[in-house]
Chimera marker file (.cmm) of the C-alpha trace (Angstrom):
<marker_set name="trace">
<marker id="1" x="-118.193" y="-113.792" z="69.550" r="1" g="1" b="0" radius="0.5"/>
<marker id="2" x="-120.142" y="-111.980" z="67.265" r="1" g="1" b="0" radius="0.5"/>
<marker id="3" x="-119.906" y="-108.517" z="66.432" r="1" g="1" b="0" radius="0.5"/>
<marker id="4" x="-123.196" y="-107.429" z="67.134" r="1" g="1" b="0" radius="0.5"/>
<marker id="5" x="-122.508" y="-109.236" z="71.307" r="1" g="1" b="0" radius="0.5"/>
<marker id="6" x="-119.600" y="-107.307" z="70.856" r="1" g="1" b="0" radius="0.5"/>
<marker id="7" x="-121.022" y="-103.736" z="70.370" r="1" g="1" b="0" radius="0.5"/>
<marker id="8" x="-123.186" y="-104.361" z="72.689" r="1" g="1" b="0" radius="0.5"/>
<marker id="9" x="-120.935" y="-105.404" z="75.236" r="1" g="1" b="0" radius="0.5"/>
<marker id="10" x="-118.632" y="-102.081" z="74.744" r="1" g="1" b="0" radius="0.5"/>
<marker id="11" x="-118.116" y="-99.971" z="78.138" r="1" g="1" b="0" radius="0.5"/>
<marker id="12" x="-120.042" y="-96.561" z="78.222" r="1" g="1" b="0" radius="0.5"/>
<marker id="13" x="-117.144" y="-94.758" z="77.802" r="1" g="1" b="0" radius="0.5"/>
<marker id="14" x="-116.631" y="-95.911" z="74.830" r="1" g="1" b="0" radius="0.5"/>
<marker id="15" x="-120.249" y="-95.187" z="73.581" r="1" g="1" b="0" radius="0.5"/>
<marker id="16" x="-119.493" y="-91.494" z="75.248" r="1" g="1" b="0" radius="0.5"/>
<marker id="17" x="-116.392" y="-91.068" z="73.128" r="1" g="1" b="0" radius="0.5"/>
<marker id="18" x="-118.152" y="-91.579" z="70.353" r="1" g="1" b="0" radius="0.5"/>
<marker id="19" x="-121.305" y="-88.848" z="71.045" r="1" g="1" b="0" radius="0.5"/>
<marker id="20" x="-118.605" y="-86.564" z="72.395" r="1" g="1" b="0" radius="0.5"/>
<marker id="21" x="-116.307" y="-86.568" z="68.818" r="1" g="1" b="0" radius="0.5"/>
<marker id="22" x="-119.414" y="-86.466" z="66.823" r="1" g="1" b="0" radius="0.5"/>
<marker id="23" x="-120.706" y="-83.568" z="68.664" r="1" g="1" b="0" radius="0.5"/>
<marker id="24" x="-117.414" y="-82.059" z="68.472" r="1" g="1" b="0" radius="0.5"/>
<marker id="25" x="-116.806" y="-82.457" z="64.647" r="1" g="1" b="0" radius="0.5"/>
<marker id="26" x="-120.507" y="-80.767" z="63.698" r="1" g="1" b="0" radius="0.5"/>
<marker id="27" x="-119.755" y="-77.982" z="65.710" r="1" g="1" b="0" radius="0.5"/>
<marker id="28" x="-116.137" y="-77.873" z="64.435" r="1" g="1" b="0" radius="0.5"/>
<marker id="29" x="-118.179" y="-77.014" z="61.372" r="1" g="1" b="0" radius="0.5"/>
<marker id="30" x="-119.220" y="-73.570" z="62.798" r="1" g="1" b="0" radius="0.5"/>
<marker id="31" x="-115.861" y="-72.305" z="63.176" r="1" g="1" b="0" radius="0.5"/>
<marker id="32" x="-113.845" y="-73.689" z="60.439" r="1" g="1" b="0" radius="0.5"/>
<marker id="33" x="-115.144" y="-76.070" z="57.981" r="1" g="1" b="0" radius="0.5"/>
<marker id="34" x="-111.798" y="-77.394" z="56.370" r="1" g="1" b="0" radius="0.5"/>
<marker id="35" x="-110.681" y="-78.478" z="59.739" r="1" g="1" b="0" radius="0.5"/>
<marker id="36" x="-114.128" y="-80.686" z="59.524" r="1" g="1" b="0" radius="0.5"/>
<marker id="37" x="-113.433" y="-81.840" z="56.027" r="1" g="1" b="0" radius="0.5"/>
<marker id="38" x="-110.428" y="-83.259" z="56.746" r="1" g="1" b="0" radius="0.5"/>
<marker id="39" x="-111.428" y="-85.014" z="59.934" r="1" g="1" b="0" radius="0.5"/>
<marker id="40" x="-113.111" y="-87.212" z="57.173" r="1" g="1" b="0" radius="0.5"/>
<marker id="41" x="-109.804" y="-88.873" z="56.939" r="1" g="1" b="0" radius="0.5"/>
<marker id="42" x="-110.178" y="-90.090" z="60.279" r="1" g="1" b="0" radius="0.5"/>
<marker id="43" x="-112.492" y="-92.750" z="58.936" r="1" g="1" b="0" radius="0.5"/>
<marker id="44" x="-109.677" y="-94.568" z="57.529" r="1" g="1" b="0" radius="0.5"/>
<marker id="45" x="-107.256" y="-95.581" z="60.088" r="1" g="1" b="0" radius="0.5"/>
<marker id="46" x="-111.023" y="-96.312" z="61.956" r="1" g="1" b="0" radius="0.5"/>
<marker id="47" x="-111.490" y="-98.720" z="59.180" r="1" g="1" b="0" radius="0.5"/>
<marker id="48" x="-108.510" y="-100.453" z="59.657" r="1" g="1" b="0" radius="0.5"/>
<marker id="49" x="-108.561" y="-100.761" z="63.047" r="1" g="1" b="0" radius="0.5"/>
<marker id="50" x="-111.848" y="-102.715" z="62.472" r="1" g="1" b="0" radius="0.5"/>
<marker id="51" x="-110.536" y="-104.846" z="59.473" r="1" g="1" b="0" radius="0.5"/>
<marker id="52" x="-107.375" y="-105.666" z="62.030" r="1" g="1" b="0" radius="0.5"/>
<marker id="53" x="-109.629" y="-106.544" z="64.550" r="1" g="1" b="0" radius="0.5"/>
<marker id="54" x="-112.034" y="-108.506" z="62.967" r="1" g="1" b="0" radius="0.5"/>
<marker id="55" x="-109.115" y="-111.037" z="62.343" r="1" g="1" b="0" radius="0.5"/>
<marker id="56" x="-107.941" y="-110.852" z="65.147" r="1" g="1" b="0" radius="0.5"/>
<marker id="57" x="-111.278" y="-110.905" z="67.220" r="1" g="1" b="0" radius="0.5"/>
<marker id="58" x="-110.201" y="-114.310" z="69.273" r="1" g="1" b="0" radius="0.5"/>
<marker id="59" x="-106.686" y="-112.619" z="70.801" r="1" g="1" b="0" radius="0.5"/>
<marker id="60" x="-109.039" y="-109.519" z="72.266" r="1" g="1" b="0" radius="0.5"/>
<marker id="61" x="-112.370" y="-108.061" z="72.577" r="1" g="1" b="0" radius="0.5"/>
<marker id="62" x="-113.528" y="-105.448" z="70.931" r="1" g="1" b="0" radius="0.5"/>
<marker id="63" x="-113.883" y="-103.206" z="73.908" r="1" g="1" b="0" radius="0.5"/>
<marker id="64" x="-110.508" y="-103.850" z="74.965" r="1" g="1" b="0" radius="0.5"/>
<marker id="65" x="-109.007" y="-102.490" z="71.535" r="1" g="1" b="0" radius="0.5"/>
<marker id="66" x="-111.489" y="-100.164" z="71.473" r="1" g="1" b="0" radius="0.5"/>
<marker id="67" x="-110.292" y="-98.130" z="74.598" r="1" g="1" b="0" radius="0.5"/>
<marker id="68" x="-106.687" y="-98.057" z="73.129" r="1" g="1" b="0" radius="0.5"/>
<marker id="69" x="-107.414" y="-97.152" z="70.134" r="1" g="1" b="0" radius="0.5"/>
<marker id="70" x="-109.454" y="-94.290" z="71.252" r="1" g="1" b="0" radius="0.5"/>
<marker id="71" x="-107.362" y="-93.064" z="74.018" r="1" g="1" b="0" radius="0.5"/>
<marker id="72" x="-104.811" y="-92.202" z="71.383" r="1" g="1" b="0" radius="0.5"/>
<marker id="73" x="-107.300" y="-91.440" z="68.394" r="1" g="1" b="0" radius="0.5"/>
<marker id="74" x="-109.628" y="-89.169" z="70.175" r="1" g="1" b="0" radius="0.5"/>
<marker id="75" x="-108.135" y="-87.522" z="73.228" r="1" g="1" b="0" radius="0.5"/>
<marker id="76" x="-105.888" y="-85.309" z="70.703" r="1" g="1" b="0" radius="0.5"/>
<marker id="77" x="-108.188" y="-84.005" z="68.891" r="1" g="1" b="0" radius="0.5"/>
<marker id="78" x="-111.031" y="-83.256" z="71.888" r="1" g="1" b="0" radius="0.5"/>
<marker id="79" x="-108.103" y="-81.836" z="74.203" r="1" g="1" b="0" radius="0.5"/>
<marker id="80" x="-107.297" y="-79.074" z="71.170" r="1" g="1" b="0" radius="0.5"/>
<marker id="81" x="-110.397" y="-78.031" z="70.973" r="1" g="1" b="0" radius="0.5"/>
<marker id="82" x="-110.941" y="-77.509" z="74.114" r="1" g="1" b="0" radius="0.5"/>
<marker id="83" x="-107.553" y="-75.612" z="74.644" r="1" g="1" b="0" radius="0.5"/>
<marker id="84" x="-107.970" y="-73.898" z="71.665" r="1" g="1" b="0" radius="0.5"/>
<marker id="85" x="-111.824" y="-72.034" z="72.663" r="1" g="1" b="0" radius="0.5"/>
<marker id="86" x="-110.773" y="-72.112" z="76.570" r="1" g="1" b="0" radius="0.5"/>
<marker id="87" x="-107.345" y="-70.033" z="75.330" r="1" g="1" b="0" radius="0.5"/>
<marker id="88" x="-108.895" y="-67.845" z="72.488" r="1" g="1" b="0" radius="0.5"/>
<marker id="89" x="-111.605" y="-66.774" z="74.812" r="1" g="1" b="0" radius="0.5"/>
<marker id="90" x="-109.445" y="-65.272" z="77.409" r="1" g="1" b="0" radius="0.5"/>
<marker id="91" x="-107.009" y="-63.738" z="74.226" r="1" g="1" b="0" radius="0.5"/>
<marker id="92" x="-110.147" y="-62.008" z="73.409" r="1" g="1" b="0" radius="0.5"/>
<marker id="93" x="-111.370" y="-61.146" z="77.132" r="1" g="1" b="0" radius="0.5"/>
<marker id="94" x="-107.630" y="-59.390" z="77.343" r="1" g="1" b="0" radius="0.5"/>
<marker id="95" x="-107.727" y="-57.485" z="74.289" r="1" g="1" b="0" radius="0.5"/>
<marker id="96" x="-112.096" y="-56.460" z="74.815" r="1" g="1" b="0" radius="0.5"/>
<marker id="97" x="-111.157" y="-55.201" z="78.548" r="1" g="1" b="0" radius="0.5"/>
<marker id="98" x="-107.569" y="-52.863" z="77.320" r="1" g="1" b="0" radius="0.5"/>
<marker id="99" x="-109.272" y="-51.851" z="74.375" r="1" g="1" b="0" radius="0.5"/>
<marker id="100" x="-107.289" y="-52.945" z="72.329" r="1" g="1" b="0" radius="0.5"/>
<marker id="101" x="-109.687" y="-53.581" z="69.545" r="1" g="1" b="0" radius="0.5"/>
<marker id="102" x="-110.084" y="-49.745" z="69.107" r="1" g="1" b="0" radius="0.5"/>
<marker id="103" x="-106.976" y="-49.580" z="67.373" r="1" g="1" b="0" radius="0.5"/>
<marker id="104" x="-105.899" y="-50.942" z="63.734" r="1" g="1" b="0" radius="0.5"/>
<marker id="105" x="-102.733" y="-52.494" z="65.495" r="1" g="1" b="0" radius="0.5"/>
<marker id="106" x="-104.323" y="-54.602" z="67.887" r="1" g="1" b="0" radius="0.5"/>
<marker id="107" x="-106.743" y="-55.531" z="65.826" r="1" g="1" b="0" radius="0.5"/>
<marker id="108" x="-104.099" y="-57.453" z="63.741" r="1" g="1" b="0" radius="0.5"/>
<marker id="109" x="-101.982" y="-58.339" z="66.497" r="1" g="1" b="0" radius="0.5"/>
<marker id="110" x="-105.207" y="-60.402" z="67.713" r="1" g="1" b="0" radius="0.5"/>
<marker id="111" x="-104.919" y="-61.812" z="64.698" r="1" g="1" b="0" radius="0.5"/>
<marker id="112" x="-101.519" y="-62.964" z="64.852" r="1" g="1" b="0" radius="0.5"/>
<marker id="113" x="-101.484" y="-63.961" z="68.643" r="1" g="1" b="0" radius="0.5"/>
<marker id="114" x="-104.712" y="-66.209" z="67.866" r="1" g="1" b="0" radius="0.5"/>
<marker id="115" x="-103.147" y="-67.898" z="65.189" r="1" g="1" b="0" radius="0.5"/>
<marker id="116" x="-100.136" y="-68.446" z="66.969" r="1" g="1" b="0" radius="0.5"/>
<marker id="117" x="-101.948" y="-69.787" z="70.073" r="1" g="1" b="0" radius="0.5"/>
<marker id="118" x="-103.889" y="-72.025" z="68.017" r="1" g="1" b="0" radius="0.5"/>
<marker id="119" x="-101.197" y="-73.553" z="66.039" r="1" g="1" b="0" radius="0.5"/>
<marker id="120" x="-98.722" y="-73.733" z="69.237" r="1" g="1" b="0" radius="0.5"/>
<marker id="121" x="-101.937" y="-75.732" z="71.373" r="1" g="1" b="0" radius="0.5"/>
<marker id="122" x="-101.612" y="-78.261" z="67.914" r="1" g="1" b="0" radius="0.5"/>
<marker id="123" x="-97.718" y="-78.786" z="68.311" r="1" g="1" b="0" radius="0.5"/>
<marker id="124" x="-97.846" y="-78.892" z="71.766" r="1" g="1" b="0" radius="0.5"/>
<marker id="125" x="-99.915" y="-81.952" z="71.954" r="1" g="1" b="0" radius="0.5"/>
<marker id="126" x="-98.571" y="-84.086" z="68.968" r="1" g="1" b="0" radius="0.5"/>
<marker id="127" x="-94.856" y="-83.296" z="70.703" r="1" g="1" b="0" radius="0.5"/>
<marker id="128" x="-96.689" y="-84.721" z="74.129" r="1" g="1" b="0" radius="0.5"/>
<marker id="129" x="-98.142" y="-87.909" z="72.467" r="1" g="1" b="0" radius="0.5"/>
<marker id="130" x="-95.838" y="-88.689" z="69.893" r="1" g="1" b="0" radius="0.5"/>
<link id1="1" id2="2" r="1" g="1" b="0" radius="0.2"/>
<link id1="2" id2="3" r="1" g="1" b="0" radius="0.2"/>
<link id1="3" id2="4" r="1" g="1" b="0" radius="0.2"/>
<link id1="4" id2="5" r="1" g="1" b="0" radius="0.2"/>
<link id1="5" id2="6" r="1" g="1" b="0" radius="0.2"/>
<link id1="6" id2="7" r="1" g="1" b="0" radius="0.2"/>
<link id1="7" id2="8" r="1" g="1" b="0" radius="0.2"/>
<link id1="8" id2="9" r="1" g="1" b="0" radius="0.2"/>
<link id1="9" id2="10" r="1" g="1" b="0" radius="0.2"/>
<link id1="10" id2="11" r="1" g="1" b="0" radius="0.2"/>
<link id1="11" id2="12" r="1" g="1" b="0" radius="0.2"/>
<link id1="12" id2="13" r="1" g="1" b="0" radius="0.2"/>
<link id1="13" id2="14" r="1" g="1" b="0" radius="0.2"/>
<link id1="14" id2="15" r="1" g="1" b="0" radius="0.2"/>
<link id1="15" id2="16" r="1" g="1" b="0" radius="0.2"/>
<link id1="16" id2="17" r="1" g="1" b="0" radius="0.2"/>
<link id1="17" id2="18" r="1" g="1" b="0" radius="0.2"/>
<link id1="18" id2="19" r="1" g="1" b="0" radius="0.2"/>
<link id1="19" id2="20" r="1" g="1" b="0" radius="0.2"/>
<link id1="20" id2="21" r="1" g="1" b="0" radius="0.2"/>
<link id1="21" id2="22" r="1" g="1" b="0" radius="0.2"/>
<link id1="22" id2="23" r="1" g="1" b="0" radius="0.2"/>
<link id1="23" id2="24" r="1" g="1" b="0" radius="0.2"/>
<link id1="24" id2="25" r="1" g="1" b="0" radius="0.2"/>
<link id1="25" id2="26" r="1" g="1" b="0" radius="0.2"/>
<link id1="26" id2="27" r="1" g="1" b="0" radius="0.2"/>
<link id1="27" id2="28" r="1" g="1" b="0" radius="0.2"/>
<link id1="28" id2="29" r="1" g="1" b="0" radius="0.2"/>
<link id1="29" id2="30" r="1" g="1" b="0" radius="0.2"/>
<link id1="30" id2="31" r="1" g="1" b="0" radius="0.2"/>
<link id1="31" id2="32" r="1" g="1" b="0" radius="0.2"/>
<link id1="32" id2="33" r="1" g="1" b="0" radius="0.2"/>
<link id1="33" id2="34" r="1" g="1" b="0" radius="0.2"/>
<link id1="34" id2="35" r="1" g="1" b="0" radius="0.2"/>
<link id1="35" id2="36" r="1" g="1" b="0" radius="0.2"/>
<link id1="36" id2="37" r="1" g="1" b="0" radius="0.2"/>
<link id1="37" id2="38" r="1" g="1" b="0" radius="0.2"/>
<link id1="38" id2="39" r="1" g="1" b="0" radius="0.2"/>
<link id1="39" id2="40" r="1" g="1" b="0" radius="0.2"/>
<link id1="40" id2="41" r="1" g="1" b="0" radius="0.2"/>
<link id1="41" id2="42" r="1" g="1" b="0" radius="0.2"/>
<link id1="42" id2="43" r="1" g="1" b="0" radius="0.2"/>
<link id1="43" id2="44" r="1" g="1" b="0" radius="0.2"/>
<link id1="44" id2="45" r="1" g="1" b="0" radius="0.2"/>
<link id1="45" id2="46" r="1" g="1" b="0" radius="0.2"/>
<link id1="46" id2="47" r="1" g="1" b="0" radius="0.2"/>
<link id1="47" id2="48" r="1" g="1" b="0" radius="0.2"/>
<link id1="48" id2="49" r="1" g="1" b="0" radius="0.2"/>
<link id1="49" id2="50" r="1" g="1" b="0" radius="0.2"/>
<link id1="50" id2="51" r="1" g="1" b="0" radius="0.2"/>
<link id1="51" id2="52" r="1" g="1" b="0" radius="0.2"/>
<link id1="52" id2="53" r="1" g="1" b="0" radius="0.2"/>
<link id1="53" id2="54" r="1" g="1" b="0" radius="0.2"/>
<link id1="54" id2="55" r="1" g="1" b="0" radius="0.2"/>
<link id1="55" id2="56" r="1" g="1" b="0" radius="0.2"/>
<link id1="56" id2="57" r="1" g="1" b="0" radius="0.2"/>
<link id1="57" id2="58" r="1" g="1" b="0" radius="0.2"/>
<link id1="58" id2="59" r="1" g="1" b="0" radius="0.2"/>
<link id1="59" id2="60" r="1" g="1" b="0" radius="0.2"/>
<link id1="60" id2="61" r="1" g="1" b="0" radius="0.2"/>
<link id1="61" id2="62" r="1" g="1" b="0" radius="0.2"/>
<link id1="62" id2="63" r="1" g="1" b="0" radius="0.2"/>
<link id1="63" id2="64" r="1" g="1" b="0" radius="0.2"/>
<link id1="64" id2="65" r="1" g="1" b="0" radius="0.2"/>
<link id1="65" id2="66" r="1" g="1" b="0" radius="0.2"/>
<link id1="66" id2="67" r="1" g="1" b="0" radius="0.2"/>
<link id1="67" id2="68" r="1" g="1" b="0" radius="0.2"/>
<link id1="68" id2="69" r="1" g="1" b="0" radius="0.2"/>
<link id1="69" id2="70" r="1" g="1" b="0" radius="0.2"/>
<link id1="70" id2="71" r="1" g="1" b="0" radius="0.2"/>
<link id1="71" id2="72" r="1" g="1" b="0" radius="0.2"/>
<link id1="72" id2="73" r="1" g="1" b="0" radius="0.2"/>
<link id1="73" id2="74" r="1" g="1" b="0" radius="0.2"/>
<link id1="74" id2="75" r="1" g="1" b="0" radius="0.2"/>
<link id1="75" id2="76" r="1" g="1" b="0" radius="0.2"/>
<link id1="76" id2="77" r="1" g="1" b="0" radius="0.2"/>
<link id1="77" id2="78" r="1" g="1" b="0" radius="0.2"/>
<link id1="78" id2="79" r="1" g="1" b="0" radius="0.2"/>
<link id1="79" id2="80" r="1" g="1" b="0" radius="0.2"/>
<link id1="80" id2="81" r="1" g="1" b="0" radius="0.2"/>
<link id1="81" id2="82" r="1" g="1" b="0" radius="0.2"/>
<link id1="82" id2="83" r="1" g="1" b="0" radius="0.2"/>
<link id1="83" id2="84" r="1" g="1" b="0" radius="0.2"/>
<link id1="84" id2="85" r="1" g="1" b="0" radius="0.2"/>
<link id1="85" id2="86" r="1" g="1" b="0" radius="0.2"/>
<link id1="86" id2="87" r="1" g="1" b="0" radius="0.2"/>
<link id1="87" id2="88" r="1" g="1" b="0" radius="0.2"/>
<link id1="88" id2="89" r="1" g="1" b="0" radius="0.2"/>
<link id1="89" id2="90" r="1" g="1" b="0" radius="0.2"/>
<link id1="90" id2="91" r="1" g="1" b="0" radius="0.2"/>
<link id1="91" id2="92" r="1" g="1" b="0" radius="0.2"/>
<link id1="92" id2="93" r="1" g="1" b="0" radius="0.2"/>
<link id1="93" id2="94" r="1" g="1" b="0" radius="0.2"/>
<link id1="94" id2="95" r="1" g="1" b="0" radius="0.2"/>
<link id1="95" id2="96" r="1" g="1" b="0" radius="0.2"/>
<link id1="96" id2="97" r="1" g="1" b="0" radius="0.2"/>
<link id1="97" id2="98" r="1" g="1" b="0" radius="0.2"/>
<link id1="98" id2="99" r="1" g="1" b="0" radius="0.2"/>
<link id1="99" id2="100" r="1" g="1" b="0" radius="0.2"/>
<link id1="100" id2="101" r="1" g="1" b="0" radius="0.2"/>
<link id1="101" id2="102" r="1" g="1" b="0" radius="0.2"/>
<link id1="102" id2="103" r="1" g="1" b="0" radius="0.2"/>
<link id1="103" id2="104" r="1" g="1" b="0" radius="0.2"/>
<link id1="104" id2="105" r="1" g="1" b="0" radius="0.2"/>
<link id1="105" id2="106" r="1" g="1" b="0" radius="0.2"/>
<link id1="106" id2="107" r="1" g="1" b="0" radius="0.2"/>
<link id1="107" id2="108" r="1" g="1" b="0" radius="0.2"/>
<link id1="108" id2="109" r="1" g="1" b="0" radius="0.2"/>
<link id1="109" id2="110" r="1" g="1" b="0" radius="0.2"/>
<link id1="110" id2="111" r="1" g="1" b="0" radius="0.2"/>
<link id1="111" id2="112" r="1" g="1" b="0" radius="0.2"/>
<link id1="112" id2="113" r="1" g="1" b="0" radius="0.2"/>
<link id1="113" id2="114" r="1" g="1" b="0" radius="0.2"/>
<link id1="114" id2="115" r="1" g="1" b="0" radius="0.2"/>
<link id1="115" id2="116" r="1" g="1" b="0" radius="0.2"/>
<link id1="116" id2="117" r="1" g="1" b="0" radius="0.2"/>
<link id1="117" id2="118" r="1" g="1" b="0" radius="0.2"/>
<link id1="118" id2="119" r="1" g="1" b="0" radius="0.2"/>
<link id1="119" id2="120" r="1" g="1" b="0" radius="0.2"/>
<link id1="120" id2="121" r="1" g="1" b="0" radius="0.2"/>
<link id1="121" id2="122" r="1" g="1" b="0" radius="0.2"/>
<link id1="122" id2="123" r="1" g="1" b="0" radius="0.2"/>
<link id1="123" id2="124" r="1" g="1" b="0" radius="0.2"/>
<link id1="124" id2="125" r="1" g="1" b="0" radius="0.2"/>
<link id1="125" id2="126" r="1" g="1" b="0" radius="0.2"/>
<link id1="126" id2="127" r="1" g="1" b="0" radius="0.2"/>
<link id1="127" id2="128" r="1" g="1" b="0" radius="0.2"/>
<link id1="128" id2="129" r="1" g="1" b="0" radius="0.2"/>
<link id1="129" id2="130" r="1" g="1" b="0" radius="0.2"/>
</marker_set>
């Protein structure tokens, strides 16, 4: 087959995976712009997944290693973002309805409890899929 039948053979949910990290990694680039950077290096296990399959194109279709690939590839990344704003938002819900902001301390213990929650959501999942 070639690969222009298979792209256009690929499931929708593929095609939505695909819309859904690219959305995802511009906005990424509102809230921290090094995290975007380095999703760059994405691109190259992407690349070798393609080079892999295109010699291997007669043992599978492109849709089938497709949805493997990006179960594993994209479902980490997506699911700690979406941890990460749902959690941070109610952090900061907390700490706006105690009033906690008023003071120097909780100022900087927001600080430190975000940063914890946001690296802890990271571990969390690469301990669950690894």
């Amino acid at each position: 087959m070639e690969i222009r039948e298979e792209i256009q053979d690929l499931n929708h949910w593929i095609y939505c995976w695909f819309i859904t990290s690219t959305i995802a990694w511009l906005a990424s680039f509102i809230w921290m712009w090094q995290f975007s950077l380095s999703c760059l290096l994405f691109v190259i296990p992407f690349c070798v997944f393609l080079r892999w399959w295109n010699k291997n194109r007669m043992h599978c279709s492109l849709d089938h290693a497709m949805q493997a690939f990006i179960h594993g590839f994209i479902n980490i990344p997506i699911l700690s973002m979406i941890a990460a704003f749902v959690g941070l938002f109610l952090l900061t819900m907390l700490f706006l309805l105690t009033h906690l902001f008023s003071f120097t301390i909780g100022s900087f213990l927001y600080i430190i409890m975000a940063i914890t929650y946001y690296v802890s959501i990271e571990e969390a999942l690469k301990l669950y899929f690894a």
